[in-house]
C-alpha positions in Angstrom: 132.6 185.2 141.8 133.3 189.0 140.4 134.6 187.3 136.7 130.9 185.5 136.7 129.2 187.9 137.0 130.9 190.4 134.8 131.0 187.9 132.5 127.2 187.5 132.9 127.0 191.0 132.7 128.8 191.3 129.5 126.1 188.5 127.7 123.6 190.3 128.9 124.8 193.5 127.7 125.2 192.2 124.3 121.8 190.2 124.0 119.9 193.7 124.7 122.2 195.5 121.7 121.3 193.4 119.6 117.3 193.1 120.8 116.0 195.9 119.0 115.5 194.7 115.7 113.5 191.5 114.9 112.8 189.8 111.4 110.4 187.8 111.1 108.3 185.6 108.4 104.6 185.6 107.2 102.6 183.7 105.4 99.4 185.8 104.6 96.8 187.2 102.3 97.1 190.9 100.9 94.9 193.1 101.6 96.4 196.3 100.2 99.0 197.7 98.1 99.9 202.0 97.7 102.0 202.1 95.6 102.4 205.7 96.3 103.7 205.5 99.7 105.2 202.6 99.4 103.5 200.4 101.9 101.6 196.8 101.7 99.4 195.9 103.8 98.7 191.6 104.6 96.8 189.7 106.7 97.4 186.4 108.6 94.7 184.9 110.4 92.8 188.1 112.1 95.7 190.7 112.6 96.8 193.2 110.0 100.5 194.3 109.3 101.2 197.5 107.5 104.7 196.9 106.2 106.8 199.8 105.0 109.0 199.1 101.6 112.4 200.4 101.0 114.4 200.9 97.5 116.1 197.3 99.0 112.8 195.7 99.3 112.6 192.4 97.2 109.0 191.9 95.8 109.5 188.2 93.9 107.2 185.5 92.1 106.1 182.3 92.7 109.3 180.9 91.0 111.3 183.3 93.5 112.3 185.7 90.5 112.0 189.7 90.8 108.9 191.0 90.1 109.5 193.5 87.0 107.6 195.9 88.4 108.6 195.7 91.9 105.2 197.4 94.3 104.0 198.5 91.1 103.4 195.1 89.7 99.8 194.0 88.6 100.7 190.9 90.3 100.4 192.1 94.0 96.6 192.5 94.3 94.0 192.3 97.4 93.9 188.6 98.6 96.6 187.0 96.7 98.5 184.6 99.2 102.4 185.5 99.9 105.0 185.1 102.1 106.8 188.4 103.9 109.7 188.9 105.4 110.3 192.1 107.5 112.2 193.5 110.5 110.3 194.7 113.4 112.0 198.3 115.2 109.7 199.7 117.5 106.4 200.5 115.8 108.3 200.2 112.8 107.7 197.3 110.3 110.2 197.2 107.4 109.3 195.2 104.7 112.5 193.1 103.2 111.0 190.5 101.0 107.6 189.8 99.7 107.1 186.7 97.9 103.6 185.1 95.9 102.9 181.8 97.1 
């Protein structure tokens, strides 16, 4: 009885490591782009996600190739339908792909 339930202990241990960090997949509208401070800002159905980009973000076309420009690009504009990817840490959304539909 002791090894089940240190064994059931162990799983459970592990499942709540690895807990905090979620990715997850989009398929919305933009509804803002800065740039500046490197955020993006989408929206699927009535909800809002601010995402936060990183130098590892991948911003790519319809084709699936890298946008030249990366955020910068003329082709992320306000309602232009995409797909995100991004990992969820706390309040924290970190943008990891961004791709026009």
């Amino acid at each position: 009885m002791n090894k089940l339930l240190t064994a059931a202990a162990g799983v459970g241990l592990v499942a709540v490591t690895l807990m905090p960090s979620f990715a997850t997949e989009l398929h919305a509208r933009i509804k803002s782009v800065d740039a500046n401070k490197g955020t993006v800002t989408v929206v699927e159905g009535k909800k809002d996600y601010n995402l936060s980009a990183s130098a590892s973000t991948k911003f790519l076309n319809v084709k699936g190739a890298a946008l030249i420009n990366g955020i910068k690009s003329g082709d992320l504009r306000a309602g232009r339908r995409v797909t995100v990817n991004y990992d969820a840490k706390g309040d924290t959304l970190s943008l990891t792909s961004l791709k026009i539909r």
